[in-house]
C-alpha positions, 0 to 999 in steps of 0.5 A, a space after each residue: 628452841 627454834 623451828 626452821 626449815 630444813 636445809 642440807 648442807 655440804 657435807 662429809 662422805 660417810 660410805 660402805 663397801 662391803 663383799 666378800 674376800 676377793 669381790 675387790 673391797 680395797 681397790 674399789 675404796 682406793 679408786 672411789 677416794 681418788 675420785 673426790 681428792 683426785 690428789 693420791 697424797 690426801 688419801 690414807 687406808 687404816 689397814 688391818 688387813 695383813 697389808 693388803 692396801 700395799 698390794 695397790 701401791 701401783 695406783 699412786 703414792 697413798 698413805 698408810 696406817 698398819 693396825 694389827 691386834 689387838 684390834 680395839 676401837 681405841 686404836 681406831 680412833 686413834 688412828 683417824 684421829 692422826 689422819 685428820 692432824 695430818 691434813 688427810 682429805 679422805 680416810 679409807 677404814 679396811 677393814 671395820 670388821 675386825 674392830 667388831 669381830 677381831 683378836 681384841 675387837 669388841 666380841 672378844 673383849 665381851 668374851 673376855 669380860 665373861 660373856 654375860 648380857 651385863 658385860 654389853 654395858 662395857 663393850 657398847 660404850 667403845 664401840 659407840 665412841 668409834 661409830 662416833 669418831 666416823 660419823 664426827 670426823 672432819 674427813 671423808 670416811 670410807 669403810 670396808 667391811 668383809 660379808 659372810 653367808 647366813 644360813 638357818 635351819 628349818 624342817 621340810 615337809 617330812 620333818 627333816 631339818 635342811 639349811 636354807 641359805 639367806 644371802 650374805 650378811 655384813 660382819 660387823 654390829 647390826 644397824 652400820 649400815 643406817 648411819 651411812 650415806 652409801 652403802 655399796 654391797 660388791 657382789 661378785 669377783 667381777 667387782 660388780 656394786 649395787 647400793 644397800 643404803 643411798 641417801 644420795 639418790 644417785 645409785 639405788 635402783 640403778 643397774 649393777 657397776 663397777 666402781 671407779 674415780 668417776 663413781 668418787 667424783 660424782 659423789 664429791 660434787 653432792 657432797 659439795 652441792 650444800 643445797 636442799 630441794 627448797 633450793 632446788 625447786 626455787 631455782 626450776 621456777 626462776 629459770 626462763 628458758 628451757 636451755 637453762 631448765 635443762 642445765 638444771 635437770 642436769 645439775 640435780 641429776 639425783 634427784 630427777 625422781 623428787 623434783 620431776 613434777 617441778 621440772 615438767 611444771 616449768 618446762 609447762 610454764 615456760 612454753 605457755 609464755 613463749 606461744 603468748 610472746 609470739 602471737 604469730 604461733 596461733 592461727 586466727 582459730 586461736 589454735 597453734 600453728 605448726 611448721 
């Protein structure tokens, strides 16, 4: 047992991008995975999705791998686990939703089994196994995932039942979207994305866009950045002139929020050396002078 300190390392991509049919889940992978390989032959769509991935064939020349039912997460994982012997940079799931909710996914082998809570002690251990190859693999993985509207049912002020929509919900198991680095939820048919999840700290809180290659691209080099803020800040307190802080407030572009006081700091320090190198800066009162 050792105690060290904390140190993010490069990293492989686990992203989600979850919509309604229509909202452009699929495209929207397609043209994300582009961005990081920049390379049409090193991405692969494991489509369950009646083909669908095909329809974007005018994009360039990807792989495909067609998964019909029985949708278990045994053909899942054997379906990644081919990208990766193939040399695949980044694998794009299309969609997860079937693995949890399809003909053979895992509520209907629970169903199958009998339904009972007992039957979960079967069921869980096959679906964890997928949830680990995605999270394990050496590829880039980008999952898709169809979103349905939840409603409830309560009483108004005379007792009346009425249904109350709650937005939309992923249709997949509860607690995805945790083990994610990004998760993208495509919110109209305009393909316009806001980020649910973003380990990143490039896209949460940000206004709503469209995804495209400039989105993978942007993604693939903090991916690569094998850095930690440690690092980060190391580098803000050696730097010495502000052209060299500013290509740094540039390089860490995500995380802006955390280290803004690093940066005003030196940026503080650096103008305090400069006016103590230049004496001609300050009047006989000891003020600066201006020009």
């Amino acid at each position: 047992m050792q105690l060290k300190q904390s140190e993010r390392k490069q990293v492989k991509l686990r992203l989600g991008i979850s919509g309604a049919s229509g909202f452009g889940k699929t495209k929207s992978a397609l043209l994300l995975a582009f961005g990081m390989t920049n390379d049409w032959s090193k991405i692969a769509v494991i489509d369950s999705e009646n083909s669908s991935a095909s329809l974007y064939s005018d994009l360039g020349s990807f792989n495909v791998i067609d998964i019909s039912a029985p949708y278990s997460p045994e053909r899942y994982i054997e379906a990644i686990t081919l990208c990766e012997k193939s040399g695949i940079l980044v694998v794009i799931v299309d969609s997860i939703t079937h693995e949890w909710n399809g003909s053979g996914g895992c509520l209907d082998i629970h169903e199958k089994l009998g339904g009972r809570f007992q039957d979960w002690a079967i069921v869980t251990p096959r679906h964890q196994a997928f949830i680990d190859k995605i999270l394990q693999s050496s590829c880039h993985i980008i999952t898709t995932a169809r979103r349905k509207i939840e409603y409830d049912i309560d009483k108004d002020v005379n007792g009346r039942l009425k249904v109350q929509k709650f937005g939309t919900k992923e249709i997949t198991r509860e607690g995805f979207e945790y083990e994610l680095t990004v998760n993208f939820e495509l919110i109209n048919d305009n393909h316009l994305a806001r980020a649910s999840k973003d380990r990143t700290g490039l896209f949460m809180n940000k206004p709503e866009f469209v995804i495209n290659s400039a989105t993978g691209s942007k993604i693939l080099e903090w991916c690569n950045s094998g850095t930690n803020l440690q690092d980060a800040r190391e580098k803000i307190k050696a730097t010495k002139t502000i052209d060299e802080l500013k290509v740094l407030y540039n390089q860490y572009s995500g995380w802006r929020e955390l280290l803004e006081y690093d940066f005003k700091l030196q940026k503080d320090t650096i103008n305090t050396k400069e006016l103590l190198l230049n004496p001609k800066s300050f009047s006989s009162n000891g003020h600066t002078t201006t020009h």
